[in-house]
N, C-alpha and C positions, 0 to 999 in steps of 0.2 A: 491591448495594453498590458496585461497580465502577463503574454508573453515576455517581455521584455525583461521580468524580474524573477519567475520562474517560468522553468524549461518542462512544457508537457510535450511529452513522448510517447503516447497510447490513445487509444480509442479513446476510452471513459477517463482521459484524465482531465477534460475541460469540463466532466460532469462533476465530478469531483470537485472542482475548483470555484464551483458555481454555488455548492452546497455551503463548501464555506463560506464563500460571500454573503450567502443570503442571511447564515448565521450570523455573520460581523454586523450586514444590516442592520438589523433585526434588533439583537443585542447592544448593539452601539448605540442604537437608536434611545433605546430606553433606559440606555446606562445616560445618557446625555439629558435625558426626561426629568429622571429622576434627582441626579445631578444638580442640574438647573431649578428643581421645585425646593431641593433642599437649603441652598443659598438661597433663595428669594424666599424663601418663609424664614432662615436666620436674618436676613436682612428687615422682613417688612416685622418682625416682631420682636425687634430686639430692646431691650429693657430701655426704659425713656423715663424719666425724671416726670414726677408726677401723673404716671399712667399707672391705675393698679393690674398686678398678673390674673389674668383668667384662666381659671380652672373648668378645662372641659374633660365629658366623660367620653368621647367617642361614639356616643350610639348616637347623640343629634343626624336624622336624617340628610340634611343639608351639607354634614361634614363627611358623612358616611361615604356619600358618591361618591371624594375624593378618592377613597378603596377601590370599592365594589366595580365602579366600572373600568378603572386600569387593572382589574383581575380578568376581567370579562375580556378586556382585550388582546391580554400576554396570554392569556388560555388559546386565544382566536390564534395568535403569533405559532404558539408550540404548533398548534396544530397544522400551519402552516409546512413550518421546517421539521417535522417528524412527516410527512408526506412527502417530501425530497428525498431526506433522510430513507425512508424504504424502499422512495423508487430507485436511489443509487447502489443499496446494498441489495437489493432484487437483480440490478443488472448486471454487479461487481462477483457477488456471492452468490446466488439460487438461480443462473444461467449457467450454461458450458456451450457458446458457439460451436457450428462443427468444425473440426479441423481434421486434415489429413493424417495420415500414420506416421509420414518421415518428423510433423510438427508436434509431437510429442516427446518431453525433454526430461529427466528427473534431476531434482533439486536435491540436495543430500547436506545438511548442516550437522556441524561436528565441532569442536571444541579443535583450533576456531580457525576454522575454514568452509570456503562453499565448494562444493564438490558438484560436477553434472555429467550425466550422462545421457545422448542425447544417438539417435539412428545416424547407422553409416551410409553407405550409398545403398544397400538395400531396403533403407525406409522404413526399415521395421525396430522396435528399440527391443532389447534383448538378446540380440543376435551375434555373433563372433564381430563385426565388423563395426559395432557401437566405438563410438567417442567419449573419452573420457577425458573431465580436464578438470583443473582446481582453481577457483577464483576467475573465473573467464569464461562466458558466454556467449555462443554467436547465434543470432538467430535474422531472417529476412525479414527486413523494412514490408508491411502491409500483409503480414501474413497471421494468422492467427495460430495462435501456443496452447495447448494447454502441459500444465508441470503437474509431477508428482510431486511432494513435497516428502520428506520423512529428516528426520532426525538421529543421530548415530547411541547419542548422549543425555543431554541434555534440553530443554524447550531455549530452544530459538527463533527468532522471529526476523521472516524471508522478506527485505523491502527495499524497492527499487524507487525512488523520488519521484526519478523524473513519468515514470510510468503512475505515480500514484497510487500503487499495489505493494500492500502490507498485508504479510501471513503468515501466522505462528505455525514452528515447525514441531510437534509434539514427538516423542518417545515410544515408538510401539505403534504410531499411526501412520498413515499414509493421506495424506490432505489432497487434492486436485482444486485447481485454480485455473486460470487462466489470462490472456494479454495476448494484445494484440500491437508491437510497436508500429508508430505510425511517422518515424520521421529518422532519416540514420544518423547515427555517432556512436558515441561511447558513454555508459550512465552509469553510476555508483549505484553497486549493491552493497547495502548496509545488514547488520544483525544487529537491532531495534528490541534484545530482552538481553537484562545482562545473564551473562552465559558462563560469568567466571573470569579469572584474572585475566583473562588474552580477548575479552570481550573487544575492546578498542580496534585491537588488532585483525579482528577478521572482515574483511572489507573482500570486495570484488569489484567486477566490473562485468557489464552484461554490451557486446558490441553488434549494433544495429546495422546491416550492408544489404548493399542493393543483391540481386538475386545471381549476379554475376559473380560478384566479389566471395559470395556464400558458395555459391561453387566452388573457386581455385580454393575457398579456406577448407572446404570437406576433402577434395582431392588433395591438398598438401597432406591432411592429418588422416586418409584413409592408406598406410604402410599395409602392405598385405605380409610383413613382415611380422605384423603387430597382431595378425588375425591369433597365429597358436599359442601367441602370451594372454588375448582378450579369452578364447576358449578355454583356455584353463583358469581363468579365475574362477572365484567359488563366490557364489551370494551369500554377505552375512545375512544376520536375524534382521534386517529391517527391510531385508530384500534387493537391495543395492549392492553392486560388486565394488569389492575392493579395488584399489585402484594400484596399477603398479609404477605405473609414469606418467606423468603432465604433458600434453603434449599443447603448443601453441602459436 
């Protein structure tokens, strides 16, 4: 059903979707609890013509439980969804499935663009024969990624919706992540911290194909033409080559 209304596209993004549910539960639950105790106590106590107001202290036993044991409970709830909570960012954050060497992509945020550069047909990422492109990613449907992340600028923040992967791209750092897409099309990459006046504007798109299709896209974009323009580039200070053309 979930599907229907949002589009997951990764491994862990129905764990994710789950987390939030359990949250909304949860919280909904007892925003409705309380809610409802709040009008039904305005209602059963509300000022009546010849009833005097009573003045209570709160410590009465009898009245106390009312507290004491919906604390005991919402304690019991947290600890609930803070055990999700860790199992998701255990799986999301403090895992790195293995993945091959050609499946290793770098992520490059800049003021305001996404930039990637990701192995040519020799598999290997750094090499004369790497791909490089700006707002546009292609990677095979079931196969597992992991990315570098860095930043040229300023903190920006790398986030794919329908993958349910959001990561800030810090200044001086090198982050690694990873995704696994699990169904193909085309899904908006967003920049999720604002990043300056063109923040709006840096948008992408990350494209999921079957393992065929990611061939003819690697051999279209693999110009051996393009090898002594990729060799000569020089790595700025964040470690990432400059990019001299888009190719797409």
């Amino acid at each position: 059903m979930w599907e229907r209304y949002i589009t997951a596209a990764s491994t862990y993004a129905h764990r994710v979707d789950l987390l939030f549910i359990l949250i909304a539960l949860v919280v909904g639950f007892w925003l409705l609890a309380a809610e409802g105790m709040m009008f039904w106590l305005i209602f059963r106590f509300r000022a009546r013509d010849g009833r005097p107001t009573q003045y209570i202290t709160g410590e009465e036993p009898h009245l106390k439980r009312w507290i004491s044991i919906p604390h005991y409970i919402i304690i019991l709830c947290d600890i609930v969804i803070l055990a999700g909570a860790i199992s998701v960012w255990y799986q999301i954050k403090q895992t790195m499935p293995p993945a091959n060497p050609e499946s290793v992509v770098r992520v490059i945020g800049q003021q305001w663009a996404w930039s990637f550069q990701q192995p040519g047909p020799d598999g290997v990422l750094d090499t004369a024969d790497d791909i490089r492109t700006v707002g546009e990613l292609h990677v095979v449907v079931n196969n597992t990624y992991h990315f570098e992340l860095l930043s040229r600028d300023v903190i920006h923040s790398f986030a794919v919706p329908a993958f349910r992967l959001k990561q800030d791209a810090l200044p001086g750092r090198a982050i690694a992540g990873w995704f696994t897409p699990n169904r193909v099309g085309t899904y908006d990459i967003q920049c999720t911290q604002i990043c300056g006046i063109g923040h709006a504007m840096m948008a992408g798109r990350i494209i999921v194909e079957t393992p065929k299709d990611h061939a003819a896209w690697l051999l279209r974009n693999s110009s051996p033409a393009a090898v002594p323009q990729q060799a000569a580039a020089a790595p700025d200070e964040t470690g990432a080559t400059t990019m001299a053309e888009v190719r797409r």
